[in-house]
PyMOL Python script that loads the backbone (N, CA, C, O; Angstrom):
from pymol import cmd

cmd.read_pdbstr("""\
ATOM      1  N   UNK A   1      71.019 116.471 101.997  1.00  0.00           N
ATOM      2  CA  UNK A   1      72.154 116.788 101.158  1.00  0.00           C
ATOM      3  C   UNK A   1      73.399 116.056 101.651  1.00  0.00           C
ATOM      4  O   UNK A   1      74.142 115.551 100.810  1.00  0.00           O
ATOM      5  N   UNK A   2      73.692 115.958 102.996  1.00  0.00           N
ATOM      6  CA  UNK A   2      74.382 115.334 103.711  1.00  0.00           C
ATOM      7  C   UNK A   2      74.770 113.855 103.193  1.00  0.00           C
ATOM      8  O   UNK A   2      75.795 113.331 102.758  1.00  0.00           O
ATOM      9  N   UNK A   3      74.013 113.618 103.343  1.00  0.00           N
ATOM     10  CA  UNK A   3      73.198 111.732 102.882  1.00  0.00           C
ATOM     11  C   UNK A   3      73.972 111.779 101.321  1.00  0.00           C
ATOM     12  O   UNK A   3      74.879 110.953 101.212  1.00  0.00           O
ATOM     13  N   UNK A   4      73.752 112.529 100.276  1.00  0.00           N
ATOM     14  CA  UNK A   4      73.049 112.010  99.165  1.00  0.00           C
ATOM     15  C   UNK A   4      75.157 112.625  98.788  1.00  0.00           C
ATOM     16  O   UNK A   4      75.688 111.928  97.924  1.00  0.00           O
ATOM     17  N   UNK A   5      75.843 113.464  99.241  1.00  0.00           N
ATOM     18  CA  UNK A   5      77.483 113.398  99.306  1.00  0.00           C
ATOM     19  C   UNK A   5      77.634 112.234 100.249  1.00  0.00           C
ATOM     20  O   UNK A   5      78.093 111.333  99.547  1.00  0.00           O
ATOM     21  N   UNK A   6      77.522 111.896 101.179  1.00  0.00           N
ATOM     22  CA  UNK A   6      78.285 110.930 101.630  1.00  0.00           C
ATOM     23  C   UNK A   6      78.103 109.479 100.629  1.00  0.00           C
ATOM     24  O   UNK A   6      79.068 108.717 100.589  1.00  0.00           O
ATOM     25  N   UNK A   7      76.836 109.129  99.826  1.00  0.00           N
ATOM     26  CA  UNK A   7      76.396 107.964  99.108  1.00  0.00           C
ATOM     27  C   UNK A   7      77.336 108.551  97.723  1.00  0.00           C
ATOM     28  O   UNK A   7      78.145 107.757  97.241  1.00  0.00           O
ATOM     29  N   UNK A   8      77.231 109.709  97.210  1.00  0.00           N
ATOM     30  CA  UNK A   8      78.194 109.426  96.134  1.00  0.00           C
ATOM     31  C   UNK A   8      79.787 109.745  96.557  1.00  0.00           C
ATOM     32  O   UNK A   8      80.514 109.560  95.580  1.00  0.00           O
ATOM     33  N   UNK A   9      80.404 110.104  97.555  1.00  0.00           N
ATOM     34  CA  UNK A   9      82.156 109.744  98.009  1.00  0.00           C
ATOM     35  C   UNK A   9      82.212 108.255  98.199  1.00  0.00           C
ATOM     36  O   UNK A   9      83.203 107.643  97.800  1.00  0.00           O
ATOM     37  N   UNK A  10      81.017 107.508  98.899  1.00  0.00           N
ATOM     38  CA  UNK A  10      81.166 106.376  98.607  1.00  0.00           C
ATOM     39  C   UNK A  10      81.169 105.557  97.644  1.00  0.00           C
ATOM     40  O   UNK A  10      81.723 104.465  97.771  1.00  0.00           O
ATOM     41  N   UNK A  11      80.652 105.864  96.680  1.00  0.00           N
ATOM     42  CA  UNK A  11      80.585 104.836  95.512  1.00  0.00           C
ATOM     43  C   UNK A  11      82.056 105.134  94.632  1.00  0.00           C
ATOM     44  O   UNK A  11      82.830 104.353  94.078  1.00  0.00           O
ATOM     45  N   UNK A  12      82.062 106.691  94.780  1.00  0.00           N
ATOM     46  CA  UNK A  12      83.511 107.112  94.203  1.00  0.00           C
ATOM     47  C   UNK A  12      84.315 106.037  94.464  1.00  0.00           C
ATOM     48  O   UNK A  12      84.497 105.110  93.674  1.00  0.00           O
ATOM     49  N   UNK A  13      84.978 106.173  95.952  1.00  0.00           N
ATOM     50  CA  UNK A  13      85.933 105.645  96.733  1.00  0.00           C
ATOM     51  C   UNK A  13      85.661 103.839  96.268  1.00  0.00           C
ATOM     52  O   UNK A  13      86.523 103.166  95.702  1.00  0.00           O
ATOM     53  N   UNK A  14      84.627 103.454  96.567  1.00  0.00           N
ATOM     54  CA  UNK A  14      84.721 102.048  96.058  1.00  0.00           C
ATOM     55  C   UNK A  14      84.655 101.524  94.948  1.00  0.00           C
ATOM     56  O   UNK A  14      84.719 100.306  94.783  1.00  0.00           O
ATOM     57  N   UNK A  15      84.518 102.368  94.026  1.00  0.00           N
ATOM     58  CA  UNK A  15      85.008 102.343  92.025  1.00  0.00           C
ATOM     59  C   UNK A  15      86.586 102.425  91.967  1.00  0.00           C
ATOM     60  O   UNK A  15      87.138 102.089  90.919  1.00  0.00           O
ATOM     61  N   UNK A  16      87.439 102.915  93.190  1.00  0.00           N
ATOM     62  CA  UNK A  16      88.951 103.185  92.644  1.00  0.00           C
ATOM     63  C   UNK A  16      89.083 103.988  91.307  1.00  0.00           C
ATOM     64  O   UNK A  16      89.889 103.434  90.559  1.00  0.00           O
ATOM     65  N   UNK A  17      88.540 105.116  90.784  1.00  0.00           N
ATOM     66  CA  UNK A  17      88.522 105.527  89.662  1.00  0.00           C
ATOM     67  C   UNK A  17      89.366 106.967  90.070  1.00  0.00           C
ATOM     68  O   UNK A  17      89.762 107.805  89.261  1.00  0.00           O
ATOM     69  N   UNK A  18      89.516 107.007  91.477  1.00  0.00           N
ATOM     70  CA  UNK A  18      90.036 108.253  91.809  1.00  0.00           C
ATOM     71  C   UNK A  18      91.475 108.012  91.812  1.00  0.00           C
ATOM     72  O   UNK A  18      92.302 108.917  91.700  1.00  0.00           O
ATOM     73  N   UNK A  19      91.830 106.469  91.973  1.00  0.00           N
ATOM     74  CA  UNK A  19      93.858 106.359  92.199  1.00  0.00           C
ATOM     75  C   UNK A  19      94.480 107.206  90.941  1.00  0.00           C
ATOM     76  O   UNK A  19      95.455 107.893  91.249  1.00  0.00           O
ATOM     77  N   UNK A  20      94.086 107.261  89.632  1.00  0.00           N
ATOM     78  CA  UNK A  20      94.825 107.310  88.645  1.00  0.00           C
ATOM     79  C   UNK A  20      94.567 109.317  88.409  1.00  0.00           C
ATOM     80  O   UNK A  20      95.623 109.936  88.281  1.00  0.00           O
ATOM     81  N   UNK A  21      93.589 109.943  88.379  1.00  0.00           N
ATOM     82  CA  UNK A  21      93.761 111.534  88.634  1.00  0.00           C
ATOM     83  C   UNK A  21      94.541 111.873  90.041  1.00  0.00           C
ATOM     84  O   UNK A  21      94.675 113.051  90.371  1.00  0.00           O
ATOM     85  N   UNK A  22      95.138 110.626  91.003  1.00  0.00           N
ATOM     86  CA  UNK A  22      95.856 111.287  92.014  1.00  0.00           C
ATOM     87  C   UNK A  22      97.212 110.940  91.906  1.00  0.00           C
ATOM     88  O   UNK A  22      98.251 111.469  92.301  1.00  0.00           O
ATOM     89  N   UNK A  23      96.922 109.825  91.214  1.00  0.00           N
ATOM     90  CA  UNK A  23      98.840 109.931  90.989  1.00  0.00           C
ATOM     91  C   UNK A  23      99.571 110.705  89.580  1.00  0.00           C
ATOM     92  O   UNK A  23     100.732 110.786  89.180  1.00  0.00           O
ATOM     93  N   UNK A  24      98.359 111.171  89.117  1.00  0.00           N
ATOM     94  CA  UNK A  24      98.573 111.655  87.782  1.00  0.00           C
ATOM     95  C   UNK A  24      99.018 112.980  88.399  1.00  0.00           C
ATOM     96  O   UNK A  24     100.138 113.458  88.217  1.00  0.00           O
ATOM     97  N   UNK A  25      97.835 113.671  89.315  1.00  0.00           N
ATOM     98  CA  UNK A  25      98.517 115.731  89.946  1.00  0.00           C
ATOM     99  C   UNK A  25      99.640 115.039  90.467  1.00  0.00           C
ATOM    100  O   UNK A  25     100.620 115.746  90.230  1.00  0.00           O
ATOM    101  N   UNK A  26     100.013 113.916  91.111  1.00  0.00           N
ATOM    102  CA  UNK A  26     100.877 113.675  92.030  1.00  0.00           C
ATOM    103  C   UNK A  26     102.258 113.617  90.968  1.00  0.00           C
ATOM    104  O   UNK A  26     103.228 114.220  91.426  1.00  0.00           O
ATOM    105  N   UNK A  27     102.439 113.053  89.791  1.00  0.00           N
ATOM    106  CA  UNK A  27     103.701 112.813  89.109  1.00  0.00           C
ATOM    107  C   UNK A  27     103.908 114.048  88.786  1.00  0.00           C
ATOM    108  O   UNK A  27     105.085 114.402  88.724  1.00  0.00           O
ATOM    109  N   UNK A  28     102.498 115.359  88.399  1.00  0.00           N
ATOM    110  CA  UNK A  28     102.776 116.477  87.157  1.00  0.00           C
ATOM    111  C   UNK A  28     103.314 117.359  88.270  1.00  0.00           C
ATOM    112  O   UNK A  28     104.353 117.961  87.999  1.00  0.00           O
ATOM    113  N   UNK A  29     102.773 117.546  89.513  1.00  0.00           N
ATOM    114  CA  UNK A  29     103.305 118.382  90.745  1.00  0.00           C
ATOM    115  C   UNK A  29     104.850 118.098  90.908  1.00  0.00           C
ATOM    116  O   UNK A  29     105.702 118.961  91.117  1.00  0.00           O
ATOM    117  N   UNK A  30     105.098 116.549  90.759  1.00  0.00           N
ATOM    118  CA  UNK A  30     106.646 116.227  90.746  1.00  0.00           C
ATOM    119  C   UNK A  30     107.594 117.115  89.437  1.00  0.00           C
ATOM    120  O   UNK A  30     108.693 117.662  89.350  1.00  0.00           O
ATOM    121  N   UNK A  31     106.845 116.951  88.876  1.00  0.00           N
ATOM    122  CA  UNK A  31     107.710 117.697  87.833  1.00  0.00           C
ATOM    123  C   UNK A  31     107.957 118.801  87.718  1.00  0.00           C
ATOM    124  O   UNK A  31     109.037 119.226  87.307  1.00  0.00           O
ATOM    125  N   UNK A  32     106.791 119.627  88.133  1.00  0.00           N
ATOM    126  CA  UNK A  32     106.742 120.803  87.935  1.00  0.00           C
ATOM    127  C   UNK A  32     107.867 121.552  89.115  1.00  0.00           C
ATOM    128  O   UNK A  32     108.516 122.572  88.883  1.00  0.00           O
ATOM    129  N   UNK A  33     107.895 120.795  90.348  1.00  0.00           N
ATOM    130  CA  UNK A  33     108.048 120.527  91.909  1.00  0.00           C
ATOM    131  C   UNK A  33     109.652 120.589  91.473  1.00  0.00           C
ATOM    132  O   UNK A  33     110.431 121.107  92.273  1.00  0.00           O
ATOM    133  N   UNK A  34     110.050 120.173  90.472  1.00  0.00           N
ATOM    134  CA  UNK A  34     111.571 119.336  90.385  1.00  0.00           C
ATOM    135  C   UNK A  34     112.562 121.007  89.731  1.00  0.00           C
ATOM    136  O   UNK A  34     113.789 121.044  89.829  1.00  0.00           O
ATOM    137  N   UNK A  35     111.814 122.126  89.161  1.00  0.00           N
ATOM    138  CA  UNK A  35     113.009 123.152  89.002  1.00  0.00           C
ATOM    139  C   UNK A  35     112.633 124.078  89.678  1.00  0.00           C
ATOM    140  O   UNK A  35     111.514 124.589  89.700  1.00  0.00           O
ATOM    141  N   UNK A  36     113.679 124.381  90.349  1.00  0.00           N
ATOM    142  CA  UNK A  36     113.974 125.858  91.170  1.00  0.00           C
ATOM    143  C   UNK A  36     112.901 126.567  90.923  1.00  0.00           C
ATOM    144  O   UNK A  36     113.244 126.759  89.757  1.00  0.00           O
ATOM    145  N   UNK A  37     111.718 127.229  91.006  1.00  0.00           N
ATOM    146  CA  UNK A  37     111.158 128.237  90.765  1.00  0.00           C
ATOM    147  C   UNK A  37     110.638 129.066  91.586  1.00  0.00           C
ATOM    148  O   UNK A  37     110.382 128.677  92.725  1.00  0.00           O
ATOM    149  N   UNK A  38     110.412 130.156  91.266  1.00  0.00           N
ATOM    150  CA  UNK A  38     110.160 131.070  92.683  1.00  0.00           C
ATOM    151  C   UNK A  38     108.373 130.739  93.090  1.00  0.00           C
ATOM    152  O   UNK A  38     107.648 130.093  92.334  1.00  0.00           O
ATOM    153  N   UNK A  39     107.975 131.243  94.222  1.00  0.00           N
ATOM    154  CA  UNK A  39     106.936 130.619  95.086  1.00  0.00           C
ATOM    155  C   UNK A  39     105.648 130.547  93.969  1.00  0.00           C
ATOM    156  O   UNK A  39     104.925 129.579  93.735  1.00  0.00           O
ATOM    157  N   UNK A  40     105.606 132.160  93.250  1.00  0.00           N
ATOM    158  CA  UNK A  40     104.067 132.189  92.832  1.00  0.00           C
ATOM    159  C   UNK A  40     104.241 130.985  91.555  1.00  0.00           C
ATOM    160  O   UNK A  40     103.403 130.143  91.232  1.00  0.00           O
ATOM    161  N   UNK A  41     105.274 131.154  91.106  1.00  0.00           N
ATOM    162  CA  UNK A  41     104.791 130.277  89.750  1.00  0.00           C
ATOM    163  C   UNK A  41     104.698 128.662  89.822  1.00  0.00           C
ATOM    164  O   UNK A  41     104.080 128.009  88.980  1.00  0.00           O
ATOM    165  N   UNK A  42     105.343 128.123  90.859  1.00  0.00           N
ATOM    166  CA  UNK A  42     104.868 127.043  91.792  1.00  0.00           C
ATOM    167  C   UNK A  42     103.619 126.856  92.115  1.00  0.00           C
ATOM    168  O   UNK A  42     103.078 125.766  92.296  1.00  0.00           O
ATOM    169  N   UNK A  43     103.152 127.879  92.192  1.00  0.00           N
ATOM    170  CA  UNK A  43     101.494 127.993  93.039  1.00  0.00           C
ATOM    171  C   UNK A  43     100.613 127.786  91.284  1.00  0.00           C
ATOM    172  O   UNK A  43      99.782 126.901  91.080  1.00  0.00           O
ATOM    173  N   UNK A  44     101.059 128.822  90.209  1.00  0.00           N
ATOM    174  CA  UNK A  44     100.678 128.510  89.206  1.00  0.00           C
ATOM    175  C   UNK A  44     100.517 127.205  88.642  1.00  0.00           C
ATOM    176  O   UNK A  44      99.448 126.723  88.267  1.00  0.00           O
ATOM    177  N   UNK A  45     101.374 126.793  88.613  1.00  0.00           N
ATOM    178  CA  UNK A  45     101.612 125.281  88.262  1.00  0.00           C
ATOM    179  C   UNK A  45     100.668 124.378  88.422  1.00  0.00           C
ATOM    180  O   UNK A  45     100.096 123.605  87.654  1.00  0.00           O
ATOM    181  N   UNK A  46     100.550 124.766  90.364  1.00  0.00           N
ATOM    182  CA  UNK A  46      99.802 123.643  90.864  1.00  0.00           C
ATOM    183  C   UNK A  46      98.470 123.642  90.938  1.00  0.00           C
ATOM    184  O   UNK A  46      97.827 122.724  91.446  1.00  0.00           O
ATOM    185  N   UNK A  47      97.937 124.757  90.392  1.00  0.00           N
ATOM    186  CA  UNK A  47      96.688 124.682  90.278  1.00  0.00           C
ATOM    187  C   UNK A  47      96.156 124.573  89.029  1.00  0.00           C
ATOM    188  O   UNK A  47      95.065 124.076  88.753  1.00  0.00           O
ATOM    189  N   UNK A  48      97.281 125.247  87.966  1.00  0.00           N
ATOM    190  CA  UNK A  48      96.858 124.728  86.574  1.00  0.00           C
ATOM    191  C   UNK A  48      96.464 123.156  86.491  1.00  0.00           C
ATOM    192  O   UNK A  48      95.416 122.743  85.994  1.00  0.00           O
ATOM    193  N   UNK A  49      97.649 122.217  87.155  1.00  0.00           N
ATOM    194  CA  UNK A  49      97.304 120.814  87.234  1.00  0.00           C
ATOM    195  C   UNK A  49      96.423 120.187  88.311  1.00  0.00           C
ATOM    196  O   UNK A  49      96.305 119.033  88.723  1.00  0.00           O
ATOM    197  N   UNK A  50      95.849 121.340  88.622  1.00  0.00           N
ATOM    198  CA  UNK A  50      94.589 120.559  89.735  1.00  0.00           C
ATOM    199  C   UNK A  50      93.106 120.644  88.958  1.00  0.00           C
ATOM    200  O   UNK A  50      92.110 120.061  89.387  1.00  0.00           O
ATOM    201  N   UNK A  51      93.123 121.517  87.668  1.00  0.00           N
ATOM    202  CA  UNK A  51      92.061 121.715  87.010  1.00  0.00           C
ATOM    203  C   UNK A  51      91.796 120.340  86.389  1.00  0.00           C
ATOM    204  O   UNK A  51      90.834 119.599  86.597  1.00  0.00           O
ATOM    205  N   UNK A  52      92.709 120.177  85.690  1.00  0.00           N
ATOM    206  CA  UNK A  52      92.514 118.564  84.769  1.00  0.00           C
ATOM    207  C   UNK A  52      92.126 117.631  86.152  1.00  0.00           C
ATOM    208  O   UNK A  52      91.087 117.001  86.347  1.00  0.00           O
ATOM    209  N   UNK A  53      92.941 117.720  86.759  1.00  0.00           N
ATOM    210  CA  UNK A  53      92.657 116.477  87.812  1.00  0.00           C
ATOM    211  C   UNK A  53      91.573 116.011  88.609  1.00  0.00           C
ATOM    212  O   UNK A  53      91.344 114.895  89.076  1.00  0.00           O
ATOM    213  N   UNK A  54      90.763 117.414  88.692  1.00  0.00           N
ATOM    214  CA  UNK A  54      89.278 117.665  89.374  1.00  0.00           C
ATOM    215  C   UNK A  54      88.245 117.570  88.373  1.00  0.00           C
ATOM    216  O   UNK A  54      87.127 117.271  88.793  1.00  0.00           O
ATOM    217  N   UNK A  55      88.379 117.751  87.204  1.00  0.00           N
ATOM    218  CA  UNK A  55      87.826 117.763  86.159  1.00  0.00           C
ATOM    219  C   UNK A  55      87.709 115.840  85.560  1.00  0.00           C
ATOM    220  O   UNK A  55      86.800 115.276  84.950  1.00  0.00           O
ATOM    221  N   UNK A  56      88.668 115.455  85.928  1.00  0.00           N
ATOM    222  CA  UNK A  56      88.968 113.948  85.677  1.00  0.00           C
ATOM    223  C   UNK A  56      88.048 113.173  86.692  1.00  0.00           C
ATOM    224  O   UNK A  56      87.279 112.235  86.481  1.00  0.00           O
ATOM    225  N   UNK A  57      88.468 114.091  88.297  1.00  0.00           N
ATOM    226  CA  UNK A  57      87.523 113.046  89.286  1.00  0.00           C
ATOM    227  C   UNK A  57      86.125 113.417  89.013  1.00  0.00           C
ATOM    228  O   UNK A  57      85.421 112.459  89.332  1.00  0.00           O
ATOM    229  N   UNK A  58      85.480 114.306  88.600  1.00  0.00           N
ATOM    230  CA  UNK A  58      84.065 114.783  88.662  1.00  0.00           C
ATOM    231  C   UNK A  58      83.606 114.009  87.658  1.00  0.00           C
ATOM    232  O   UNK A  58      82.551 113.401  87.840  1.00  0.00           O
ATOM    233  N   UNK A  59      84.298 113.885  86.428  1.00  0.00           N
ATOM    234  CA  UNK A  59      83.657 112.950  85.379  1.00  0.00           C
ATOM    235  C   UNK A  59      83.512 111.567  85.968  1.00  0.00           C
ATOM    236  O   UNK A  59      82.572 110.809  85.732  1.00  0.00           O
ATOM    237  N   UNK A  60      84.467 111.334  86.703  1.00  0.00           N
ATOM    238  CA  UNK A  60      84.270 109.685  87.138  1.00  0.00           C
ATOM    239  C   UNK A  60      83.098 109.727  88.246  1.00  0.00           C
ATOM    240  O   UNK A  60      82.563 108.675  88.597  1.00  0.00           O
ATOM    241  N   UNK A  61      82.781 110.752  88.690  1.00  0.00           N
ATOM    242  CA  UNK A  61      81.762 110.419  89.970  1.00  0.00           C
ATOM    243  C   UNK A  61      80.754 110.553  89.722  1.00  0.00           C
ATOM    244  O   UNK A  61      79.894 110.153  90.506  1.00  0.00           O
ATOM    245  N   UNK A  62      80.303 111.357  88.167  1.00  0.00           N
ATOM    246  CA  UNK A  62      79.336 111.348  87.085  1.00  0.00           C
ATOM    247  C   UNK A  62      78.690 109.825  86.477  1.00  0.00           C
ATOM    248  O   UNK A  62      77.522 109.588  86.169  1.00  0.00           O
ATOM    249  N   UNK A  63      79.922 108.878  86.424  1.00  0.00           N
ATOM    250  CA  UNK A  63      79.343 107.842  85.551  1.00  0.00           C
ATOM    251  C   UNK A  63      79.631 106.593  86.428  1.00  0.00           C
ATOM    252  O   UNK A  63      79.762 105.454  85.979  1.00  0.00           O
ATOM    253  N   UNK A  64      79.730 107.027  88.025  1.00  0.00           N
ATOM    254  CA  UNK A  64      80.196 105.569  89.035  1.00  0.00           C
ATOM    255  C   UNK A  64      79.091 104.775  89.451  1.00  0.00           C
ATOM    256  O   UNK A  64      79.057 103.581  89.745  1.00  0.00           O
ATOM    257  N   UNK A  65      77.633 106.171  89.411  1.00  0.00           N
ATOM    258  CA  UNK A  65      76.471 105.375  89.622  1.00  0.00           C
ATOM    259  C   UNK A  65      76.062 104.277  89.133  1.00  0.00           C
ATOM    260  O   UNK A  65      76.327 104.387  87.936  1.00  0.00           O
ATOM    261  N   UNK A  66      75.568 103.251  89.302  1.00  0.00           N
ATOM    262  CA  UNK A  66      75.204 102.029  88.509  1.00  0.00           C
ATOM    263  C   UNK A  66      73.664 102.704  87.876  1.00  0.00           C
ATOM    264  O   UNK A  66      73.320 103.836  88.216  1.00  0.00           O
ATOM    265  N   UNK A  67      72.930 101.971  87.057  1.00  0.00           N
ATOM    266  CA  UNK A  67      72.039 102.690  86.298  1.00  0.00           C
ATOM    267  C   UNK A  67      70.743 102.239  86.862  1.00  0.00           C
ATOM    268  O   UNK A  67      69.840 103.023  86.570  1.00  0.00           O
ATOM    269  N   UNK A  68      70.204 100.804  87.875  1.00  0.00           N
ATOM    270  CA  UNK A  68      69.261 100.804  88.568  1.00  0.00           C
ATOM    271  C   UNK A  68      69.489 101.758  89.926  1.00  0.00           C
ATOM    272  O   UNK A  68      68.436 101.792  90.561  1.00  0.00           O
ATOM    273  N   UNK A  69      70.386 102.422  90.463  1.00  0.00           N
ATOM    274  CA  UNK A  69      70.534 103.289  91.873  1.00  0.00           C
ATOM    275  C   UNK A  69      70.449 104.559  91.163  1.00  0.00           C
ATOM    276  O   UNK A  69      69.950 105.466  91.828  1.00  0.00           O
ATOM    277  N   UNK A  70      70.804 104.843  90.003  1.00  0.00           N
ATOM    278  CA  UNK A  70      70.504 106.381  89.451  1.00  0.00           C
ATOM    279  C   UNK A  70      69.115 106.707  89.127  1.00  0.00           C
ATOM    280  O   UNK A  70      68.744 107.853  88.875  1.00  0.00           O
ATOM    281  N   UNK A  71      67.897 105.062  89.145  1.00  0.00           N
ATOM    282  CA  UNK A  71      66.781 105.392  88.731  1.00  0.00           C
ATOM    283  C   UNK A  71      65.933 105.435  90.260  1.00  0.00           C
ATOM    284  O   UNK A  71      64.892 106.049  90.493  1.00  0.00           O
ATOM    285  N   UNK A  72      66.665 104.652  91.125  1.00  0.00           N
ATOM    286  CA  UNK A  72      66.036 105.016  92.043  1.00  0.00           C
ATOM    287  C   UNK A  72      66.075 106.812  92.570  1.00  0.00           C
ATOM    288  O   UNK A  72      65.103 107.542  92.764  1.00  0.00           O
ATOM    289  N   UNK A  73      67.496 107.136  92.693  1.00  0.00           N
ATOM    290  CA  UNK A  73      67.581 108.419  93.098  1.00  0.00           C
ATOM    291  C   UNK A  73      66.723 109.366  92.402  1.00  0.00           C
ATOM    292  O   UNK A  73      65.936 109.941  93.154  1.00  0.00           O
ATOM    293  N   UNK A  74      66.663 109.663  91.267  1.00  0.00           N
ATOM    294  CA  UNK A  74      65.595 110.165  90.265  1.00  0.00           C
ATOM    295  C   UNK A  74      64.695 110.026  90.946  1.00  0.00           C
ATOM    296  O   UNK A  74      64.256 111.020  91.525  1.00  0.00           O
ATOM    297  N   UNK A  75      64.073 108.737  91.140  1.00  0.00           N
ATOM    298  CA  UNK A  75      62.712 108.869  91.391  1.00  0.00           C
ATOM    299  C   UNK A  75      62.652 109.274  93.016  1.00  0.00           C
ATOM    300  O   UNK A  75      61.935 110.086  93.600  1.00  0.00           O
ATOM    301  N   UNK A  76      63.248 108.761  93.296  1.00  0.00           N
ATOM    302  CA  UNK A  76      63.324 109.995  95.223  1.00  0.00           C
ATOM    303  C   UNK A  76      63.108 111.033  95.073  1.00  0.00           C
ATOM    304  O   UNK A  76      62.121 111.557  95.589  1.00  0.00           O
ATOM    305  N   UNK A  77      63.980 111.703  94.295  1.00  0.00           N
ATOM    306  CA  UNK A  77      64.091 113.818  94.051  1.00  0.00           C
ATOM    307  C   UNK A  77      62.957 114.153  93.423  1.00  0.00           C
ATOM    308  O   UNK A  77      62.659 115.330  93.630  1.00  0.00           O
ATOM    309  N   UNK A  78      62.082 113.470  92.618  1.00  0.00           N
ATOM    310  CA  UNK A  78      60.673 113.662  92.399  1.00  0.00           C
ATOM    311  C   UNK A  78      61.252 113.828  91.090  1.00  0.00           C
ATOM    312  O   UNK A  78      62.352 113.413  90.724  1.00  0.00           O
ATOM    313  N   UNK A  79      59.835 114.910  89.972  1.00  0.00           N
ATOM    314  CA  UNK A  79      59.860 116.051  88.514  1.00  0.00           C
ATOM    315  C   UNK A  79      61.235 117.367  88.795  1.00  0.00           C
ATOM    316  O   UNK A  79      61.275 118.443  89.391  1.00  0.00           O
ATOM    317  N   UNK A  80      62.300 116.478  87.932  1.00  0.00           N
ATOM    318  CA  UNK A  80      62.793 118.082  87.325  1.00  0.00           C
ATOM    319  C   UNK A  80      62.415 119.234  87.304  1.00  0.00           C
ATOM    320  O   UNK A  80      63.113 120.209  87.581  1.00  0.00           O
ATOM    321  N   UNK A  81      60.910 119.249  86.871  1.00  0.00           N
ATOM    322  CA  UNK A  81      60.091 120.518  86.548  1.00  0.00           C
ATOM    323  C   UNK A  81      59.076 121.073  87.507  1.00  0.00           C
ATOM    324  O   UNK A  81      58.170 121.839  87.178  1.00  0.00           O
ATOM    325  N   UNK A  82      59.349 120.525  88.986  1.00  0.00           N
ATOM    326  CA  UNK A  82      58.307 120.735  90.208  1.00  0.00           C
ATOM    327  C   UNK A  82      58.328 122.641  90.271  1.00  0.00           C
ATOM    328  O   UNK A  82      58.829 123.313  89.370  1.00  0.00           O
ATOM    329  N   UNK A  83      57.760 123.161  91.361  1.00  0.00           N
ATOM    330  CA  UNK A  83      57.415 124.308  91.438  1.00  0.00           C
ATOM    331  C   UNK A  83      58.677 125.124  91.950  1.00  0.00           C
ATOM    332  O   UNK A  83      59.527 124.550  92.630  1.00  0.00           O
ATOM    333  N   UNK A  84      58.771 126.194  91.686  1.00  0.00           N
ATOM    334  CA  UNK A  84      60.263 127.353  91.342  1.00  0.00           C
ATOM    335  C   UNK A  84      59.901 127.528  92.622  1.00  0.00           C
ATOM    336  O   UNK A  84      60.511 128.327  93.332  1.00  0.00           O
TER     337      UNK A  84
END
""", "prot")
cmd.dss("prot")
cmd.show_as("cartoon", "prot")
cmd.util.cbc("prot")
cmd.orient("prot")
């Protein structure tokens, strides 16, 4: 399991598909960041805009695989349908 996260943070990280969901929480946090507000709704804020943003990187780490390394992996993990 170890292996098979460290091979997809890597492919992430070397697609650059992650700069643009980090400067994106990074501008909306600025904004949100920019009026007076008291602590919790700050905290609100920032996690409302961490949903899109995690939601943005997961799709990209979904489609970073190239499509001959996704057939290999497949075929490593064996049948979908092996024994429960």
């Amino acid at each position: 399991m170890t292996a098979l996260l460290r091979y997809q943070a890597a492919l992430l990280l070397r697609s650059n598909r992650w700069i643009f969901p980090l400067i994106a929480y990074g501008a909306l946090i600025a904004v949100g960041a920019a009026a007076s507000t008291p602590l919790a709704e700050g905290l609100d804020w920032s996690a409302a805009m961490l949903v899109p943003a995690v939601a943005f990187i997961t799709r990209s780490m979904l489609v970073a695989e190239p499509d001959a390394s996704r057939a290999v992996v497949a075929a490593a993990a064996g049948p979908a349908d092996g024994p429960v």
